[in-house]
NULOVEX-900260 format. One line per field, with one value per residue (C-alpha): residue in three letters; x, y, z. Coordinates in pm, 1 decimal, decimal comma, m for minus. Layout:
N
residu (ALA/...)
x (X/...)
y (Y/...)
z (Z/...)
END
This chain:
303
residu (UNK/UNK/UNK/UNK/UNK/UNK/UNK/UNK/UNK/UNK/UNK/UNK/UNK/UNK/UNK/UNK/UNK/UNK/UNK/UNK/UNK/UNK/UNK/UNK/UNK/UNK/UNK/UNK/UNK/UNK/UNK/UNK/UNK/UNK/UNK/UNK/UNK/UNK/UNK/UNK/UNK/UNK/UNK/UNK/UNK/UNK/UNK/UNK/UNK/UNK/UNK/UNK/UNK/UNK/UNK/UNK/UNK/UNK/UNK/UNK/UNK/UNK/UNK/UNK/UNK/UNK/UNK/UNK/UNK/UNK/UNK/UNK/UNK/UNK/UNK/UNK/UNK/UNK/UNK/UNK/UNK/UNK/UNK/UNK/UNK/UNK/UNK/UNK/UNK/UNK/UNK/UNK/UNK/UNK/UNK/UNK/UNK/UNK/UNK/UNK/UNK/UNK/UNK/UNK/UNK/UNK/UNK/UNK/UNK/UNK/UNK/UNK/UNK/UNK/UNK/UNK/UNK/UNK/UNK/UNK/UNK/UNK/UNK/UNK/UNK/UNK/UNK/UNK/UNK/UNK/UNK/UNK/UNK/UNK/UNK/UNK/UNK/UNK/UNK/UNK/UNK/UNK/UNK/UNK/UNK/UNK/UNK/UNK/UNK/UNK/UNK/UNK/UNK/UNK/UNK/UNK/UNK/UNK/UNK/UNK/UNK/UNK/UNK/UNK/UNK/UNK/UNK/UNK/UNK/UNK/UNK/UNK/UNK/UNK/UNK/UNK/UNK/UNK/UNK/UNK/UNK/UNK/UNK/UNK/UNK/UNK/UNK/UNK/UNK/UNK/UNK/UNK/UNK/UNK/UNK/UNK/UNK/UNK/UNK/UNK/UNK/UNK/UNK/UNK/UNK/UNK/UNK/UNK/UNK/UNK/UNK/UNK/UNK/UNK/UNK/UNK/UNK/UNK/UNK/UNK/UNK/UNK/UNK/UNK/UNK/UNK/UNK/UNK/UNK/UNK/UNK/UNK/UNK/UNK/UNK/UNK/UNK/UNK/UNK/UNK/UNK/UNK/UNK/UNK/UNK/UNK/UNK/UNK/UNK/UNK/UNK/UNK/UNK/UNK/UNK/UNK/UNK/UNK/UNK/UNK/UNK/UNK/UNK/UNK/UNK/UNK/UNK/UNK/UNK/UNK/UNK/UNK/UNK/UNK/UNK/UNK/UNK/UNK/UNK/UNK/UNK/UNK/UNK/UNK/UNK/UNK/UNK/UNK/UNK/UNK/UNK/UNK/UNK/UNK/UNK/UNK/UNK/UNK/UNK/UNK/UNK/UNK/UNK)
x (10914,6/10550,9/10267,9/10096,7/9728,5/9857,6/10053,5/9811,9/9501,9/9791,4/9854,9/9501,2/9488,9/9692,8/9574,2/9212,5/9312,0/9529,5/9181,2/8993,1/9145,0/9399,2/9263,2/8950,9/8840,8/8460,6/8507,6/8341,1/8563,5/8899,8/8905,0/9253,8/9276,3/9654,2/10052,9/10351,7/10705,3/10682,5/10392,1/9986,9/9695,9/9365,6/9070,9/8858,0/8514,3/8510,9/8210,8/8335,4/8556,9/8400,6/8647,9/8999,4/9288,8/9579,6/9952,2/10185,5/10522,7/10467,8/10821,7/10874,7/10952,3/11285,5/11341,4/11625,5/11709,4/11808,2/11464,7/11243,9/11369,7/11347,6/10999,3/10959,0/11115,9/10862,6/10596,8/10722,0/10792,7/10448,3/10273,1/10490,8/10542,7/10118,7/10022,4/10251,1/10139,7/9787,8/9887,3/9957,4/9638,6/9853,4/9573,3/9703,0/9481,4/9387,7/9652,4/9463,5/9717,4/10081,8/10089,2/10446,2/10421,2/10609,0/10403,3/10285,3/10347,2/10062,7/9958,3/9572,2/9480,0/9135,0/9087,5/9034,6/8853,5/8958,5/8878,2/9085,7/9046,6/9404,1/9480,8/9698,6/10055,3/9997,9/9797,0/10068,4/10295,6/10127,9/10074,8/10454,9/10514,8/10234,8/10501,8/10809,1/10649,1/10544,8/10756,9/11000,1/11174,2/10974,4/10969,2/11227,4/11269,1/11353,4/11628,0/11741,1/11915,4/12138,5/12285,1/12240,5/12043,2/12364,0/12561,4/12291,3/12270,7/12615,4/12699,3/12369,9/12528,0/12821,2/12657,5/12398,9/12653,9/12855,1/12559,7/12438,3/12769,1/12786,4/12411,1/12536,6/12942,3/13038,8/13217,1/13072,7/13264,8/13193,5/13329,5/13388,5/13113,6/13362,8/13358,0/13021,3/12868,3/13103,3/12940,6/12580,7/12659,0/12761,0/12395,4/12251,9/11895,3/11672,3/11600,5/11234,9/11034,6/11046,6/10827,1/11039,8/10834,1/10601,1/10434,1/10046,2/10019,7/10055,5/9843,0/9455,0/9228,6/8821,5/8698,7/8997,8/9062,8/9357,6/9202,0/9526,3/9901,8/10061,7/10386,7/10633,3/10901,4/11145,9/11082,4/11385,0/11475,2/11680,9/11773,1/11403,6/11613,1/11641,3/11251,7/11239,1/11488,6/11339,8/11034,5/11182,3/11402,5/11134,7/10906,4/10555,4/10427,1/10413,1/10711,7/10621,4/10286,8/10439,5/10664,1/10410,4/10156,6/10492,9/10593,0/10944,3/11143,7/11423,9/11528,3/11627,5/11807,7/11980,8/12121,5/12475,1/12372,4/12659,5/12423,8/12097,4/12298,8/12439,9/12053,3/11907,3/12212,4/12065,2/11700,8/11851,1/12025,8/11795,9/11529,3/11800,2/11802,3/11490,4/11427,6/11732,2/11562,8/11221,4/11055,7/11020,2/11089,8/11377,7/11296,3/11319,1/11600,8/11773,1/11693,1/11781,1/12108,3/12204,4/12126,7/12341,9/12636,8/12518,2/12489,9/12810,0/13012,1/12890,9/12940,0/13259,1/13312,6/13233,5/13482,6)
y (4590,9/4554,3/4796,5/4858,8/5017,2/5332,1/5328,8/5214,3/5495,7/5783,9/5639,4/5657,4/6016,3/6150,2/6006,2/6135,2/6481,4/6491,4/6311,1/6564,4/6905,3/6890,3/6684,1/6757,5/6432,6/6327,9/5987,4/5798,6/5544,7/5470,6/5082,2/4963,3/4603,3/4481,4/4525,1/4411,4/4430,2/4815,8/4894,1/4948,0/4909,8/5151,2/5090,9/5376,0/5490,8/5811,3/5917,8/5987,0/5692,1/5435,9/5168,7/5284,2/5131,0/5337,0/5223,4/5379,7/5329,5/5235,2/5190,8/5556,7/5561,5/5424,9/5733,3/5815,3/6006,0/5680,8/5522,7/5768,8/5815,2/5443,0/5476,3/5751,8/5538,0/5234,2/5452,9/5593,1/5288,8/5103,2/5402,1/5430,1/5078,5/5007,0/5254,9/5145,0/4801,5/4944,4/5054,1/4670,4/4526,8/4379,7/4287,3/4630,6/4811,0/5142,9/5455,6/5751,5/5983,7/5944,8/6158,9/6285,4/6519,5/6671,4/6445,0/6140,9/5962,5/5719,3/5565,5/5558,4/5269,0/5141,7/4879,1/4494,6/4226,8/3876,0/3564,7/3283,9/3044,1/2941,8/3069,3/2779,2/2802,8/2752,0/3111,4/3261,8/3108,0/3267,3/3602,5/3620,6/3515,1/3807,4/4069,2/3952,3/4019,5/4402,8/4672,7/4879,2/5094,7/5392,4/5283,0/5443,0/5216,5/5461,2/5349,2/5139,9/5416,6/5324,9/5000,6/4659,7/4358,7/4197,8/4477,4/4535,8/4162,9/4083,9/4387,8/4332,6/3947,1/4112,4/4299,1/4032,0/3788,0/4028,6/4072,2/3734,6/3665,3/3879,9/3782,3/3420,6/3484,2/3252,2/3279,5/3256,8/3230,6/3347,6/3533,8/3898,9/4114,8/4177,1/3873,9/3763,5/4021,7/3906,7/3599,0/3698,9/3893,8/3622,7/3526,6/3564,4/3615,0/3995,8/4222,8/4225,7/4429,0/4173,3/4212,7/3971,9/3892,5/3666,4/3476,5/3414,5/3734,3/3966,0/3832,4/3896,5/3653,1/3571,9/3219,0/3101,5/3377,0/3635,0/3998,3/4203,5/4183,9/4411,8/4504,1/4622,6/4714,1/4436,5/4510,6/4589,0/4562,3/4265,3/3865,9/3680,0/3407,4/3582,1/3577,4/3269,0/3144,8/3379,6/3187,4/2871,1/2910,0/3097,4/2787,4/2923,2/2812,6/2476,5/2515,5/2264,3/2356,5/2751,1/2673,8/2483,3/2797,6/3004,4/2769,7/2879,9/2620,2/2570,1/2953,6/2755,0/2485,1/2743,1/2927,8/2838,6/2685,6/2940,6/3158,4/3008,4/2952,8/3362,9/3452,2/3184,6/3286,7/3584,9/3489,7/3213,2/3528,6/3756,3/3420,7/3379,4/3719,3/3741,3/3475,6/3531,2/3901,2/3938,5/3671,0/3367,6/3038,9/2847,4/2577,2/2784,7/2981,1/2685,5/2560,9/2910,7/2878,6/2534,7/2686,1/2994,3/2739,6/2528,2/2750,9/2935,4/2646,4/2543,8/2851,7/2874,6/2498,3/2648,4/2923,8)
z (11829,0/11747,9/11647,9/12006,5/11996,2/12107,8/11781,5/11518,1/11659,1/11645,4/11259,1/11255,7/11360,1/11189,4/10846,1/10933,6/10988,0/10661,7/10438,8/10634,3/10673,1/10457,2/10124,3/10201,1/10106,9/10228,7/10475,1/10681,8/10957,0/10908,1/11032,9/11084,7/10880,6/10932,0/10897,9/10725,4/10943,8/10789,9/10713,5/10840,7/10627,1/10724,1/10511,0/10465,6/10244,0/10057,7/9933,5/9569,5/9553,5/9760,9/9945,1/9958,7/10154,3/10302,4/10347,3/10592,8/10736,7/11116,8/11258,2/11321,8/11669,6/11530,1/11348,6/11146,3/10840,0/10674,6/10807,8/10733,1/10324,5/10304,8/10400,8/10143,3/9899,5/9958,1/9892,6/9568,7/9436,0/9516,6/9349,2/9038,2/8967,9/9030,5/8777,2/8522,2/8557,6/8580,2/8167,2/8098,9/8276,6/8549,0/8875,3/9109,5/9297,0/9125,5/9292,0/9387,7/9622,9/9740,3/10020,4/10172,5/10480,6/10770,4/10990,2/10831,0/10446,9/10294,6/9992,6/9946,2/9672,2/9578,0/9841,8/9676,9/9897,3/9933,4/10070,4/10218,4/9950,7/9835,7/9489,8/9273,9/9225,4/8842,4/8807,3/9007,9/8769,5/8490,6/8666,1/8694,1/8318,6/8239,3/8495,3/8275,6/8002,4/8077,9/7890,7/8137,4/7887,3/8022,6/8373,6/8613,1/8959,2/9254,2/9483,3/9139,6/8964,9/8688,3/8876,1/8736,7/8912,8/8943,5/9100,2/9361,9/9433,0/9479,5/9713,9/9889,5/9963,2/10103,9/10333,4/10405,1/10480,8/10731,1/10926,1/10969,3/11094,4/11350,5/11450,2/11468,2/11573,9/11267,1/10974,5/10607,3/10327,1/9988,6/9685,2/9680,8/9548,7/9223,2/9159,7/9170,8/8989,4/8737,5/8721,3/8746,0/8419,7/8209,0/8237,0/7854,0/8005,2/7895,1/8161,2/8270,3/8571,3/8855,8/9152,3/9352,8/9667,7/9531,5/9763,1/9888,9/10170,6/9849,4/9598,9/9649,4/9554,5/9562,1/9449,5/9378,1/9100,4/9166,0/9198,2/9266,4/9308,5/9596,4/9761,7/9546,3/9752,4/9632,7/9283,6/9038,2/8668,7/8596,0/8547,0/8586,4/8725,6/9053,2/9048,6/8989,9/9275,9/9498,9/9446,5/9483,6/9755,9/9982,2/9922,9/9980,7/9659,0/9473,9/9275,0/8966,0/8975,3/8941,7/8697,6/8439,8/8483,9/8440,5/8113,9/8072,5/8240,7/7952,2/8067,6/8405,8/8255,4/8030,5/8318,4/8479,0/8805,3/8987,2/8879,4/9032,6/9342,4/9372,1/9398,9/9567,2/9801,7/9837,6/9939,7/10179,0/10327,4/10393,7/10568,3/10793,3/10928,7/10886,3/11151,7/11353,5/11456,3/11376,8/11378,5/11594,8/11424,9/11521,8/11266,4/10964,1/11091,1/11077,8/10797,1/10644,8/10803,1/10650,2/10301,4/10369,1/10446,8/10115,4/9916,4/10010,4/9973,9/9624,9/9490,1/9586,3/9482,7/9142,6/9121,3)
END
Protein backbone atom coordinates (compact mmCIF):
# COMPACT_ATOMS: atom_id res chain seq x y z
CA UNK A 1 0.00 0.00 0.00
CA UNK A 2 1.40 3.39 -0.75
CA UNK A 3 0.45 7.01 0.20
CA UNK A 4 -1.66 8.07 -3.06
CA UNK A 5 -2.24 12.01 -3.53
CA UNK A 6 -5.67 11.65 -2.58
CA UNK A 7 -4.27 10.49 0.77
CA UNK A 8 -1.48 12.86 1.59
CA UNK A 9 -3.99 16.37 0.63
CA UNK A 10 -6.83 14.69 3.04
CA UNK A 11 -3.71 14.40 5.79
CA UNK A 12 -3.19 17.73 4.68
CA UNK A 13 -6.69 18.83 5.40
CA UNK A 14 -7.27 17.74 8.11
CA UNK A 15 -4.03 19.04 9.88
CA UNK A 16 -4.90 22.63 8.50
CA UNK A 17 -8.24 22.76 9.96
CA UNK A 18 -6.99 21.44 13.44
CA UNK A 19 -3.67 24.50 13.26
CA UNK A 20 -6.46 26.68 12.15
CA UNK A 21 -9.77 26.34 13.89
CA UNK A 22 -8.96 24.39 16.48
CA UNK A 23 -5.24 25.62 17.82
CA UNK A 24 -5.68 28.59 16.45
CA UNK A 25 -2.29 28.71 15.38
CA UNK A 26 -1.37 31.62 12.59
CA UNK A 27 0.05 29.55 9.19
CA UNK A 28 0.82 30.04 6.06
CA UNK A 29 1.05 26.59 3.41
CA UNK A 30 1.31 23.34 4.63
CA UNK A 31 3.85 21.75 1.87
CA UNK A 32 3.92 18.04 2.11
CA UNK A 33 7.94 17.04 2.24
CA UNK A 34 7.98 13.05 2.56
CA UNK A 35 7.07 9.59 4.41
CA UNK A 36 8.38 6.81 6.34
CA UNK A 37 6.41 3.17 5.84
CA UNK A 38 4.08 4.98 8.77
CA UNK A 39 4.37 8.07 8.76
CA UNK A 40 3.99 11.73 6.56
CA UNK A 41 5.98 14.71 7.15
CA UNK A 42 4.07 18.36 6.31
CA UNK A 43 6.24 21.30 6.78
CA UNK A 44 4.52 24.30 7.71
CA UNK A 45 5.37 28.30 8.87
CA UNK A 46 3.72 29.77 11.84
CA UNK A 47 4.04 33.14 12.31
CA UNK A 48 5.18 32.96 16.05
CA UNK A 49 7.29 29.97 15.61
CA UNK A 50 8.60 30.13 12.21
CA UNK A 51 9.38 26.60 10.33
CA UNK A 52 7.71 23.72 11.95
CA UNK A 53 7.40 20.15 10.64
CA UNK A 54 4.38 17.86 11.35
CA UNK A 55 4.40 13.96 11.75
CA UNK A 56 1.37 11.83 11.24
CA UNK A 57 0.40 8.27 10.98
CA UNK A 58 -0.73 7.70 7.24
CA UNK A 59 -1.76 4.01 7.09
CA UNK A 60 -5.23 4.61 8.40
CA UNK A 61 -7.25 3.21 5.83
CA UNK A 62 -6.00 -0.03 7.50
CA UNK A 63 -7.69 0.85 10.58
CA UNK A 64 -7.81 -1.09 13.59
CA UNK A 65 -7.92 -0.61 17.27
CA UNK A 66 -4.53 -2.27 17.50
CA UNK A 67 -3.30 0.10 14.51
CA UNK A 68 -4.54 3.10 15.48
CA UNK A 69 -2.98 2.92 19.48
CA UNK A 70 0.24 1.92 17.89
CA UNK A 71 0.10 5.05 16.05
CA UNK A 72 -0.74 6.86 19.28
CA UNK A 73 2.03 5.19 20.86
CA UNK A 74 4.70 6.39 18.13
CA UNK A 75 3.73 9.70 18.75
CA UNK A 76 4.06 9.67 22.48
CA UNK A 77 7.15 8.27 22.44
CA UNK A 78 8.89 10.66 19.75
CA UNK A 79 7.63 13.60 21.88
CA UNK A 80 8.64 12.32 25.31
CA UNK A 81 11.83 10.81 24.48
CA UNK A 82 12.87 14.35 22.19
CA UNK A 83 12.34 16.57 25.06
CA UNK A 84 14.18 14.61 27.45
CA UNK A 85 17.04 14.42 25.22
CA UNK A 86 16.38 18.10 24.47
CA UNK A 87 17.49 18.38 28.71
CA UNK A 88 20.89 16.59 27.78
CA UNK A 89 21.73 18.69 24.58
CA UNK A 90 21.10 15.67 22.41
CA UNK A 91 20.65 17.29 18.34
CA UNK A 92 16.33 16.77 18.41
CA UNK A 93 14.25 19.03 16.92
CA UNK A 94 12.58 21.35 19.51
CA UNK A 95 8.63 19.62 20.46
CA UNK A 96 6.02 22.15 20.36
CA UNK A 97 2.38 20.11 20.34
CA UNK A 98 1.41 16.39 20.45
CA UNK A 99 -1.86 16.47 19.14
CA UNK A 100 -4.37 13.30 19.68
CA UNK A 101 -7.90 13.69 18.12
CA UNK A 102 -11.04 11.88 17.07
CA UNK A 103 -9.95 12.58 13.53
CA UNK A 104 -6.37 12.97 13.06
CA UNK A 105 -2.97 12.58 15.63
CA UNK A 106 0.37 14.70 14.81
CA UNK A 107 3.44 15.75 16.24
CA UNK A 108 4.45 19.38 15.26
CA UNK A 109 8.47 19.81 15.89
CA UNK A 110 10.66 22.76 14.91
CA UNK A 111 11.52 21.79 11.39
CA UNK A 112 15.67 21.33 10.83
CA UNK A 113 17.05 21.66 7.18
CA UNK A 114 19.57 19.45 5.66
CA UNK A 115 21.56 18.87 2.85
CA UNK A 116 22.72 15.73 1.07
CA UNK A 117 26.20 15.83 2.06
CA UNK A 118 27.00 12.42 3.77
CA UNK A 119 27.64 12.84 7.46
CA UNK A 120 30.78 10.30 8.67
CA UNK A 121 30.19 7.19 10.41
CA UNK A 122 32.75 8.32 13.13
CA UNK A 123 30.33 11.44 14.35
CA UNK A 124 27.52 9.04 14.32
CA UNK A 125 29.64 6.91 16.36
CA UNK A 126 30.11 9.55 18.80
CA UNK A 127 26.50 10.80 18.69
CA UNK A 128 25.51 7.31 19.85
CA UNK A 129 28.26 7.16 22.67
CA UNK A 130 26.78 10.87 23.68
CA UNK A 131 22.77 8.77 23.67
CA UNK A 132 24.33 5.99 26.01
CA UNK A 133 25.52 8.24 28.01
CA UNK A 134 22.14 10.33 28.76
CA UNK A 135 20.51 9.65 32.25
CA UNK A 136 17.05 7.60 31.99
CA UNK A 137 16.27 7.22 35.62
CA UNK A 138 13.46 9.78 35.17
CA UNK A 139 12.51 8.76 31.76
CA UNK A 140 9.44 6.43 31.40
CA UNK A 141 9.40 4.60 27.67
CA UNK A 142 5.66 4.04 26.64
CA UNK A 143 4.86 0.68 25.19
CA UNK A 144 8.21 -0.37 27.46
CA UNK A 145 6.53 -0.70 30.75
CA UNK A 146 8.35 -2.50 33.38
CA UNK A 147 9.76 -5.31 30.87
CA UNK A 148 13.41 -5.76 30.32
CA UNK A 149 15.32 -5.30 26.84
CA UNK A 150 15.90 -8.85 26.96
CA UNK A 151 12.40 -10.05 27.61
CA UNK A 152 11.02 -7.90 24.79
CA UNK A 153 13.77 -9.09 22.45
CA UNK A 154 13.54 -12.63 22.90
CA UNK A 155 9.63 -12.86 22.63
CA UNK A 156 9.76 -10.36 19.80
CA UNK A 157 12.27 -13.25 17.99
CA UNK A 158 9.61 -15.68 18.59
CA UNK A 159 7.15 -14.02 16.98
CA UNK A 160 9.45 -12.67 14.30
CA UNK A 161 10.60 -15.98 13.45
CA UNK A 162 6.91 -17.54 13.16
CA UNK A 163 6.06 -15.06 10.74
CA UNK A 164 8.85 -15.16 8.44
CA UNK A 165 8.15 -18.69 8.24
CA UNK A 166 4.98 -18.65 7.16
CA UNK A 167 5.95 -15.72 4.61
CA UNK A 168 8.62 -18.12 3.25
CA UNK A 169 6.79 -21.85 4.07
CA UNK A 170 10.16 -22.90 5.87
CA UNK A 171 11.16 -23.86 9.02
CA UNK A 172 13.56 -21.87 11.44
CA UNK A 173 14.91 -23.16 14.29
CA UNK A 174 15.87 -21.43 17.36
CA UNK A 175 15.69 -21.45 21.17
CA UNK A 176 12.58 -20.77 23.06
CA UNK A 177 12.00 -17.25 24.18
CA UNK A 178 12.76 -18.68 27.99
CA UNK A 179 15.61 -19.52 27.13
CA UNK A 180 17.08 -16.81 25.38
CA UNK A 181 16.19 -14.18 27.52
CA UNK A 182 18.05 -16.22 29.88
CA UNK A 183 20.98 -15.71 28.06
CA UNK A 184 20.68 -12.12 27.08
CA UNK A 185 20.66 -11.53 30.91
CA UNK A 186 23.83 -12.95 31.77
CA UNK A 187 25.15 -9.96 29.85
CA UNK A 188 27.13 -7.74 32.68
CA UNK A 189 26.57 -4.59 30.44
CA UNK A 190 24.41 -1.05 32.30
CA UNK A 191 21.25 -0.16 30.89
CA UNK A 192 21.32 2.99 28.75
CA UNK A 193 18.41 4.91 26.50
CA UNK A 194 18.99 3.38 23.05
CA UNK A 195 17.49 4.93 20.03
CA UNK A 196 18.03 1.77 18.02
CA UNK A 197 17.40 2.76 14.36
CA UNK A 198 20.42 4.43 13.66
CA UNK A 199 21.07 4.87 10.32
CA UNK A 200 21.62 7.98 7.68
CA UNK A 201 17.53 8.72 6.71
CA UNK A 202 17.25 9.81 10.52
CA UNK A 203 20.08 11.83 11.25
CA UNK A 204 19.99 15.51 9.79
CA UNK A 205 22.93 16.98 8.70
CA UNK A 206 24.30 20.44 6.87
CA UNK A 207 28.05 20.62 5.78
CA UNK A 208 28.85 17.62 6.87
CA UNK A 209 27.92 18.50 10.62
CA UNK A 210 24.90 16.51 12.26
CA UNK A 211 22.01 19.09 13.10
CA UNK A 212 19.35 16.65 14.58
CA UNK A 213 18.60 13.04 15.43
CA UNK A 214 14.90 11.75 14.64
CA UNK A 215 12.66 8.73 14.81
CA UNK A 216 12.37 7.29 17.97
CA UNK A 217 10.02 4.71 17.61
CA UNK A 218 12.51 1.78 18.18
CA UNK A 219 13.86 3.31 21.17
CA UNK A 220 13.96 1.28 24.58
CA UNK A 221 15.98 1.10 27.82
CA UNK A 222 18.44 -1.64 27.78
CA UNK A 223 21.84 -3.72 26.69
CA UNK A 224 23.85 -1.02 24.26
CA UNK A 225 24.98 -4.13 22.60
CA UNK A 226 21.74 -4.47 20.79
CA UNK A 227 22.52 -0.89 19.47
CA UNK A 228 25.41 -1.68 18.52
CA UNK A 229 24.46 -4.97 16.46
CA UNK A 230 21.61 -3.27 15.17
CA UNK A 231 24.04 -0.99 13.69
CA UNK A 232 26.19 -3.48 12.46
CA UNK A 233 24.01 -5.93 11.15
CA UNK A 234 21.75 -3.29 9.21
CA UNK A 235 25.05 -2.10 7.52
CA UNK A 236 24.27 1.47 6.45
CA UNK A 237 27.12 2.93 8.16
CA UNK A 238 30.91 2.31 8.11
CA UNK A 239 31.10 0.09 10.95
CA UNK A 240 34.98 0.70 12.05
CA UNK A 241 34.78 4.07 11.24
CA UNK A 242 31.42 4.05 13.83
CA UNK A 243 32.94 2.22 16.26
CA UNK A 244 36.35 4.44 16.65
CA UNK A 245 33.98 7.73 16.83
CA UNK A 246 31.88 5.41 19.28
CA UNK A 247 35.37 4.37 21.25
CA UNK A 248 34.04 1.58 23.30
CA UNK A 249 34.93 -1.46 21.43
CA UNK A 250 36.36 -3.63 24.54
CA UNK A 251 32.38 -3.54 25.68
CA UNK A 252 32.05 -5.80 22.34
CA UNK A 253 34.75 -8.06 22.98
CA UNK A 254 33.49 -8.34 26.59
CA UNK A 255 30.17 -9.60 25.54
CA UNK A 256 29.41 -13.47 25.02
CA UNK A 257 29.13 -13.69 21.29
CA UNK A 258 25.53 -15.85 21.93
CA UNK A 259 24.73 -12.74 23.00
CA UNK A 260 25.76 -10.54 19.94
CA UNK A 261 24.21 -13.21 17.83
CA UNK A 262 20.40 -13.20 19.92
CA UNK A 263 20.23 -9.39 18.77
CA UNK A 264 21.82 -9.28 15.68
CA UNK A 265 19.17 -12.22 15.26
CA UNK A 266 16.78 -9.94 15.80
CA UNK A 267 17.69 -7.11 13.28
CA UNK A 268 18.44 -9.90 10.58
CA UNK A 269 14.72 -10.75 11.38
CA UNK A 270 12.90 -8.01 11.07
CA UNK A 271 15.24 -7.03 7.20
CA UNK A 272 13.89 -10.11 6.10
CA UNK A 273 10.36 -9.27 6.52
CA UNK A 274 10.97 -6.24 5.90
CA UNK A 275 11.88 -7.08 2.30
CA UNK A 276 9.79 -10.11 1.93
CA UNK A 277 6.49 -7.52 2.18
CA UNK A 278 7.23 -4.09 1.83
CA UNK A 279 9.74 -3.46 0.04
CA UNK A 280 11.17 -4.58 -3.24
CA UNK A 281 14.66 -5.98 -3.08
CA UNK A 282 15.21 -9.46 -3.76
CA UNK A 283 18.95 -9.10 -3.15
CA UNK A 284 18.79 -8.01 0.35
CA UNK A 285 15.98 -10.20 1.16
CA UNK A 286 18.18 -12.75 0.52
CA UNK A 287 20.84 -11.86 2.00
CA UNK A 288 18.59 -11.20 5.13
CA UNK A 289 17.42 -14.64 4.81
CA UNK A 290 20.90 -16.36 4.85
CA UNK A 291 21.64 -14.44 8.13
CA UNK A 292 18.34 -15.53 9.71
CA UNK A 293 19.49 -19.25 8.93
CA UNK A 294 23.22 -18.20 10.30
CA UNK A 295 22.48 -16.80 12.85
CA UNK A 296 19.87 -19.32 14.00
CA UNK A 297 22.08 -22.07 13.69
CA UNK A 298 25.01 -20.59 15.69
CA UNK A 299 23.08 -19.75 18.36
CA UNK A 300 21.80 -22.80 18.76
CA UNK A 301 25.36 -24.34 18.10
CA UNK A 302 26.07 -22.43 21.31
CA UNK A 303 23.45 -23.76 23.58
Amino acid sequence: MSLTNNKFETLRISIANVLNNVLLWNIGEIKFIGNGVNNAVFLIKEKNLGMLAIRTPWRTEENSNEISLSSIISLKKEATISEHCQKYNIPVPKVHKLYLGKEINFLVTDFISGDAQEIPSYDVGQLTSKIHKVPFDDLSIIHQNERTLSNIISNRITERVHLLCKLINNSIIIPDSEEMEAILNTAQTKDCLLHLDVRPPNIIGGNGVIKGIIDWDNAFIGNLIMELMRISESQELIEEEFLKGYDNVKIIENTDEVIQSIYRLDTALMLSILFTTLINDSAKRDYYLKRVHILSQKINNTL
